[in-house]
N, C-alpha and C positions, 0 to 999 in steps of 0.2 A: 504493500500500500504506500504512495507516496503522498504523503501527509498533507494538508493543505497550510498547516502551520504549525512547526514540531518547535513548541516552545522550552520544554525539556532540553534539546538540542541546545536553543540559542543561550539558555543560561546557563550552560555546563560550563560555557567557556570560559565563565567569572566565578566558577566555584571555588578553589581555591582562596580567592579575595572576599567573596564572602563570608568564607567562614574564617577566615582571621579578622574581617570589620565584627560579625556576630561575636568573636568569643572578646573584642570589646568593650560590645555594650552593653552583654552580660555583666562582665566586672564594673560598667560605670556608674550603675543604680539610677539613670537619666533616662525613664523610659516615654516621656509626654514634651515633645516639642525641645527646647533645648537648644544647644551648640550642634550639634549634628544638625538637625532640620534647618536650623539657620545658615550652616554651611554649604547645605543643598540646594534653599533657597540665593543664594547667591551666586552660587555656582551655573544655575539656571537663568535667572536675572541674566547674568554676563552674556552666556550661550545666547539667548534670544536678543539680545540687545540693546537692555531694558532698565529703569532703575529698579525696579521693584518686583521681588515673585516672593508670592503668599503659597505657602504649601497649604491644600485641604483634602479632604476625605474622599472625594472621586469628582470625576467631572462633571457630573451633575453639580452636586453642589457647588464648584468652581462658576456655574453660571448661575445658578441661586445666589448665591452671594453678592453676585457682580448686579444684579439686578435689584438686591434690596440694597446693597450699601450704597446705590445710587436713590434711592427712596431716602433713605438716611441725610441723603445729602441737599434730598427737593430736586433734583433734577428727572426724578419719575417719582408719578403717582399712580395707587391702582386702579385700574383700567385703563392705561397709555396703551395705546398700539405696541407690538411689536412684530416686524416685519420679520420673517424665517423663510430660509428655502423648502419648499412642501416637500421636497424627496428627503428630505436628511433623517439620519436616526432619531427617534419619536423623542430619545432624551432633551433634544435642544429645544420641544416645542412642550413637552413639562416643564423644562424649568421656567420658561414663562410664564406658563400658568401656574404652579407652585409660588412663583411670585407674584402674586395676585394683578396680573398681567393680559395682555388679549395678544393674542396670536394672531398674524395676517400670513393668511398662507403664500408664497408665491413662486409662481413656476420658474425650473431653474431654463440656461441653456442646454439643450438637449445633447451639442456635441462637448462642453466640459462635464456637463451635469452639477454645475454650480449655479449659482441665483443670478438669473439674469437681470443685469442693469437696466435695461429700459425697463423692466417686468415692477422694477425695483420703482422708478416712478410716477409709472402709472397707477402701484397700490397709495402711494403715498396720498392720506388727510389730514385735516387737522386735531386729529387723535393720535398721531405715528409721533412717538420720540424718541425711535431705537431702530436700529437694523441689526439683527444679529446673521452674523455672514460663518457660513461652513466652509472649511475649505475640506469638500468631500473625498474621501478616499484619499488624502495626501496631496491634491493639488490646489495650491490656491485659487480663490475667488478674484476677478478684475477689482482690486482694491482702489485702482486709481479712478478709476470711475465712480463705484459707491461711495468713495470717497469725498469727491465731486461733487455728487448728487445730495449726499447725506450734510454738507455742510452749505449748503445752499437754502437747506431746510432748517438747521441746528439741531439735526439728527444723532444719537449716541451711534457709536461704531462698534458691536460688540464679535469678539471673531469667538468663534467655537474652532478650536484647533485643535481637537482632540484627536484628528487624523493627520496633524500637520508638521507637527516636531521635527523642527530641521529647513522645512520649504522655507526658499528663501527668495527675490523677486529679484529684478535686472537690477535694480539699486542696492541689492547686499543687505537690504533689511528682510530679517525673518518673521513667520508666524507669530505672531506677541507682541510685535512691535508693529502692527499695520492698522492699527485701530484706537480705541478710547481704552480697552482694556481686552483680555483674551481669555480664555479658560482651557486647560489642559487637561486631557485626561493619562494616568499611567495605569490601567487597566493592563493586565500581562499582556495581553495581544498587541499590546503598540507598539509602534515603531522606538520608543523609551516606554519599556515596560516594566511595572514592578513585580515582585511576585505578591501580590497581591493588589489592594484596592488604593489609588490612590489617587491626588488631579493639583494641579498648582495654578493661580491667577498671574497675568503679567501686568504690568502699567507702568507708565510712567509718572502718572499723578500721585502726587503725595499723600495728599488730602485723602483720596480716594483707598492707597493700600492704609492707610492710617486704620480707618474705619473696617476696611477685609480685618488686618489683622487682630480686630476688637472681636468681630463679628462672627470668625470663624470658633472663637473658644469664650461662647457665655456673653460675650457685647465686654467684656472688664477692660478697663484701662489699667487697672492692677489687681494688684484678690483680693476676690470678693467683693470690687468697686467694679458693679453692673452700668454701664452708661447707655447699652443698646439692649435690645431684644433678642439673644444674640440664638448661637449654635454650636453644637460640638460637631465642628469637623476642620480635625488639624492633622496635617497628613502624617503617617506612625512615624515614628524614629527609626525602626528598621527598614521599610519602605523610603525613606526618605537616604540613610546607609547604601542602598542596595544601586538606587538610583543613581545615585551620585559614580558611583563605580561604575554606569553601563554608559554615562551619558559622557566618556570620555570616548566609547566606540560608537555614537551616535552619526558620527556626518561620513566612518569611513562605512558602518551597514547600511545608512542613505544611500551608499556609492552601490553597494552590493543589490540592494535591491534597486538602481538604476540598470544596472547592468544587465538584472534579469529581464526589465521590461525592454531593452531596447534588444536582446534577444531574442523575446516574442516578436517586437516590431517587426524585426528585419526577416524571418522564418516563416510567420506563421503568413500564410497564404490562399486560406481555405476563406472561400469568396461569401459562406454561410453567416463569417464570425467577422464584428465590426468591432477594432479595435479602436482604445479611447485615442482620444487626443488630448493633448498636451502641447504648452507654449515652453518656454525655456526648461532646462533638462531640468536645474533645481529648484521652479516652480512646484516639482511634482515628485513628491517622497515614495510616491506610491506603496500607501499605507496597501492598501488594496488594488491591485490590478484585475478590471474590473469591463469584461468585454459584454456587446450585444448578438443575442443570437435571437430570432424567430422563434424556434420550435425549444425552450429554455430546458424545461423539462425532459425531452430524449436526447440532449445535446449529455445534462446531468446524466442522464441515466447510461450510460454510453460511456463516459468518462467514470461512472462507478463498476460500472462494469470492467473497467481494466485498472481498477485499482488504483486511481488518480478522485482525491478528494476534493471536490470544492465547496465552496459556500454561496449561497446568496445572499445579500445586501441592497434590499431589504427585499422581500416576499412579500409583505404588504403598505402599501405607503399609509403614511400614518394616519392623515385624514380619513381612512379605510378602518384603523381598528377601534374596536368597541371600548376601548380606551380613552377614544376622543369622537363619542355617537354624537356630540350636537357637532360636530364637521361632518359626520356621514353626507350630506347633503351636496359637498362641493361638487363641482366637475373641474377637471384638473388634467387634461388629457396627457399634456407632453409628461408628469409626473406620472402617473397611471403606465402608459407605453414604457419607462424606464423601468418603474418597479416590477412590470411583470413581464419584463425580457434579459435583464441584467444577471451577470451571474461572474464572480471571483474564482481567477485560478490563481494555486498554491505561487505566494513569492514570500521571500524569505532572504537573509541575509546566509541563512545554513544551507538553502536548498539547493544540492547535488546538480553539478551540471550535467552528470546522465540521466539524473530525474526530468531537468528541466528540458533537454532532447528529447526523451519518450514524450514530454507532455505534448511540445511540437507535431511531434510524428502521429500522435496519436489525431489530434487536434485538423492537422492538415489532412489525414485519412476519412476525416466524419463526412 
């Protein structure tokens, strides 16, 4: 079977430095936030290009937070608009509603599969005070544009870059740094995975990480002096250890898993399969490589058949589940045609490049 994602694999490679950071922090008795988390977080800050990264509990709440500490601040109130790409993972359109927030759904570009800019302001009224922008699968979204658009309006810039760790644009600025503030996810499956749960905020504003940093542990400005309404979610100490070790091989496994996509680019030739597109090579981390076929389902079943796993991302668009029934209603065509033709094959910074030939061959045969 060749794995769609052998994460076992990819952290063997840091085992050793693991378990000498772990036996540590065992002896440091520093098990909640601390010098280690604070070292991650700047460690990260640097990396993205940023003054400020608040480590918290996963990437969800990384946009929960980012969305009430701006309530916090008056520059949103409940019920603002908040604009989202209708295709993206259902997490980015909770955490707006979680933050007692309205969702405007809107359809992406079909051949990035990110929120298209004019789509972008045609939703816009005088209820909209946020865009929150995906950069899906690892590529980012035209930020220059939204960007554009969004300040024209006095619109927040919120990135979800939980697929994006590392993209970085023709100006050298990355993921975290393209917006009013970002939210991260270290979910194991990322391209900066933890082994376990985890998500960190970027920004540049002070004001702004001021109040994250309250916000994510109880609202205190010191113990037990409550100032906000707050939350526990500060990202672990060991997670926070783990990550700092892998995010030193971050841009050269970006490379690795470029490598592999411009291998399918160049091979795969089978006139059934519509591979994505992408603008500059390190626009695009390619969290997920992530093609269009017609018949999605025997394409899978075909490729399970010979023992090549993949995933789909996502099987149902969100405005579709009974998660979010008062959106049943939309019509949402170019998101609808994505969701139920899309389908991920295995990429990977470990994946074998005789795996990644059979995948071809196999691929090019259907």
């Amino acid at each position: 079977m060749i794995k769609f994602l052998d994460i076992k694999s990819i952290n063997a490679r840091f085992e050793s430095d693991f378990k000498i950071e772990f036996d540590r922090f065992l002896n440091s008795g520093q098990y909640i936030l601390g010098d280690t988390v604070a070292d991650f977080e700047n460690c990260f800050a640097q990396y993205c290009g940023v003054k400020y990264s608040i480590g918290v509990g996963n990437g969800l709440d990384a946009l929960i937070l980012i969305f009430k500490a701006y309530q916090e601040l008056g520059r949103l109130n409940p019920g603002d608009e908040v604009l989202v790409p209708a295709n993206t993972f259902i997490a980015s359109i909770f955490a707006i509603i979680h933050a007692d927030l309205v969702p405007v759904f809107v359809e992406p570009n079909p051949e990035t599969f990110n929120i298209d800019p004019n789509e972008i302001e045609a939703a816009i009224t005088w209820k909209t005070k946020a865009v929150l922008v995906v950069h899906l699968y690892g590529q980012l979204a035209d930020m220059a544009a939204i960007n554009a658009k969004a300040k024209t309006q006095n619109l927040l810039v919120i990135e979800d870059a939980a697929q994006a760790h590392g993209a970085v644009n023709a100006n050298g600025l990355k993921a975290g740094d393209l917006g009013d503030a970002a939210g991260f996810s270290f979910y194991p499956g990322k391209n900066l995975g933890a082994l376990g749960d985890g998500g960190a905020i970027t920004t540049n504003d002070a004001e702004l990480a001021k109040v994250l940093y309250q916000l994510r542990n109880y609202g205190t400005t010191s113990k037990y002096v409550n100032e906000h309404l707050g939350y526990n979610s500060r990202l672990d100490v060991i997670q926070a250890m783990f990550l700092k070790i892998k995010l030193k091989s971050l841009d050269a496994d970006n490379a690795k898993r470029l490598a592999v996509a411009m291998y399918y680019e160049k091979h795969i030739n089978n006139p059934k399969i519509k591979l994505p597109m992408f603008n500059e090579k390190g626009s695009h981390v390619f969290h997920q490589y992530v093609v269009t076929i017609e018949n999605r389902d025997g394409f899978k079943s075909y490729l399970d058949h010979h023992d090549v796993e993949t995933l789909i991302h996502y099987p149902i668009a969100p405005h579709q589940q009974k998660a979010l029934d008062s959106y049943n209603f939309l019509s949402l065509p170019i998101t609808e045609t994505i969701h139920n033709s899309v389908i991920s094959l295995p990429i990977s910074p470990v994946l074998p490049q005789q795996h990644i030939e059979t995948i071809v061959e196999l691929i090019n045969a259907y």
